[in-house]
C-alpha positions in Angstrom: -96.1 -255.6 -28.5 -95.1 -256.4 -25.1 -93.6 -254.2 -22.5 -94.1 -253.5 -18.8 -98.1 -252.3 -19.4 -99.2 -254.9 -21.1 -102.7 -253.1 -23.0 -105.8 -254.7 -21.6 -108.2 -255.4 -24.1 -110.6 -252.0 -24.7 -114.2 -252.3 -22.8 -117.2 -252.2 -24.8 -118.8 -249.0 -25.3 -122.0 -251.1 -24.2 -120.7 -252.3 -20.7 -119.8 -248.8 -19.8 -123.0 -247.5 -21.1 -124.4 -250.2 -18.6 -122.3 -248.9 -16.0 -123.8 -245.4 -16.5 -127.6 -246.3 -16.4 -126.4 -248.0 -13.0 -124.7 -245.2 -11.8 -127.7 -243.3 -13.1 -130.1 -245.9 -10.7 -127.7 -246.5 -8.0 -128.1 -242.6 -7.2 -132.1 -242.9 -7.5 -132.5 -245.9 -5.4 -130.2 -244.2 -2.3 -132.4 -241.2 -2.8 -135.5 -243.2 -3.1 -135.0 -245.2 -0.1 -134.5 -248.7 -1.5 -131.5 -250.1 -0.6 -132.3 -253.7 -1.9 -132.5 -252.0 -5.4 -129.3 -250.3 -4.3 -127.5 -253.3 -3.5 -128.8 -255.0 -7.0 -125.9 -252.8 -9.1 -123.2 -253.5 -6.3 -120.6 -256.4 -7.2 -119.9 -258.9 -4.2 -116.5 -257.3 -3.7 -117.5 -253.3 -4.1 -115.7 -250.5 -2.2 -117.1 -247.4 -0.9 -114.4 -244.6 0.2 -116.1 -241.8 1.7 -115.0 -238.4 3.9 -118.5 -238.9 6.0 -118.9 -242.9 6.8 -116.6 -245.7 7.3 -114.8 -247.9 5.0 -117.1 -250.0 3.3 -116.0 -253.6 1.8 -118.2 -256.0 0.1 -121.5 -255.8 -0.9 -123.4 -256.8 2.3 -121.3 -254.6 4.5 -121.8 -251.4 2.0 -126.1 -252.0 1.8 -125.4 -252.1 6.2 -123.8 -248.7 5.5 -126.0 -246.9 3.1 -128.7 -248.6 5.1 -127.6 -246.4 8.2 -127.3 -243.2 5.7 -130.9 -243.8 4.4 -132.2 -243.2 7.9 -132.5 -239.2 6.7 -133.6 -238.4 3.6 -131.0 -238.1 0.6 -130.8 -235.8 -2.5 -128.6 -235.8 -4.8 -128.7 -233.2 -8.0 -126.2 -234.6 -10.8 -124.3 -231.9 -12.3 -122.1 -234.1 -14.7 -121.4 -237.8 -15.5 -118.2 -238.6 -17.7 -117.4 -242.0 -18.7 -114.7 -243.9 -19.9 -113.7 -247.6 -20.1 -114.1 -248.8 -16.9 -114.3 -245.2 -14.8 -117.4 -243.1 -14.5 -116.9 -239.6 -12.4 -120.0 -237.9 -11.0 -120.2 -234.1 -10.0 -123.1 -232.5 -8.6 -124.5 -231.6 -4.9 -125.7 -233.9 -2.3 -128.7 -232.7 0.2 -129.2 -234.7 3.0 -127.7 -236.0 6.4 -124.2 -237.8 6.8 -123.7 -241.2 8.2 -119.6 -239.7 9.8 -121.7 -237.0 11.5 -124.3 -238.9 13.7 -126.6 -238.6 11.2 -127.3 -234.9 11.8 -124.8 -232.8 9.7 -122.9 -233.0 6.5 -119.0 -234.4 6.8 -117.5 -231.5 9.3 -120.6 -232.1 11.4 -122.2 -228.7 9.6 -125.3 -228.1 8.2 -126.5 -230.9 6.1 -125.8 -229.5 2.6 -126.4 -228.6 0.1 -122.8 -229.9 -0.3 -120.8 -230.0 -4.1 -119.5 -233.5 -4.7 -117.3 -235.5 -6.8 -117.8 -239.2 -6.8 -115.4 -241.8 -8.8 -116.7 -245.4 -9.8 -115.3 -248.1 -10.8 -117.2 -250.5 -12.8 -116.8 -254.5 -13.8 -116.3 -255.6 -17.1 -120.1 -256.3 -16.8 -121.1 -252.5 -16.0 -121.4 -253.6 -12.0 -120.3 -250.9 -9.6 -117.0 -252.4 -8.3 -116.4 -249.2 -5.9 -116.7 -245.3 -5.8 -114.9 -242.9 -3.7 -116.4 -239.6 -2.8 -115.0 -236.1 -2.5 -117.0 -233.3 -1.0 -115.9 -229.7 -2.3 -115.5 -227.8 0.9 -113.7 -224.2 1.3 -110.1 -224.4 3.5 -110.1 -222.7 7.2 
């Protein structure tokens, strides 16, 4: 059949199931403190979108980032992973201090959390993290 989407072939239930267990680790490692290990599950050309640090493009320049956000201590308690294909979506709630707030504050430069958040990988057709994008779940003025 061809058509304006052409269908991609479907990804292996085993590449995403990688892709979990790294989005599983890749929330350990920040939490534990070791980048290196962090940076191990990242693809050379991974994105990071999030509300409380800078753009982040390419492997080297997103371990620099999370680097700077490990300077405080992280937590993060996972509510919910759901997977599919090449997309994994996290919920849960994120203790610790923000890189977009000095260091001392969560994303609006309040208190450091806990904060509710939504974060949205993409993964390679190996189960690498090719980019996530965070959302934090914070009430309107």
């Amino acid at each position: 059949m061809s058509g304006l989407f052409p269908r991609r072939s479907p990804r292996s239930t085993a590449a995403t199931a990688a892709g979990i267990d790294h989005v599983r680790l890749s929330y350990h490692y920040r939490d534990t403190g070791d980048i290196d290990a962090f940076g191990s599950l990242l693809h050379e050309d991974v994105q990071v979108k999030r509300p409380d640090a800078p753009f982040g493009h390419g492997r080297d320049e997103v371990i620099r980032l999370h680097t700077r956000m490990a300077g405080a201590r992280e937590h993060h308690h996972i509510y919910k992973i759901v997977a599919d294909g090449d997309c994994v979506v996290v919920t849960g709630s994120y203790t610790g201090a923000c890189a977009g707030a000095g260091g001392d504050g969560g994303p609006d430069g309040g208190p450091a959390g806990p904060l509710e958040f939504a974060d949205v990988f993409t993964l390679t057709d190996d189960g690498m993290l090719l980019g996530y994008r965070r959302f934090y779940f914070v009430a309107p003025n």
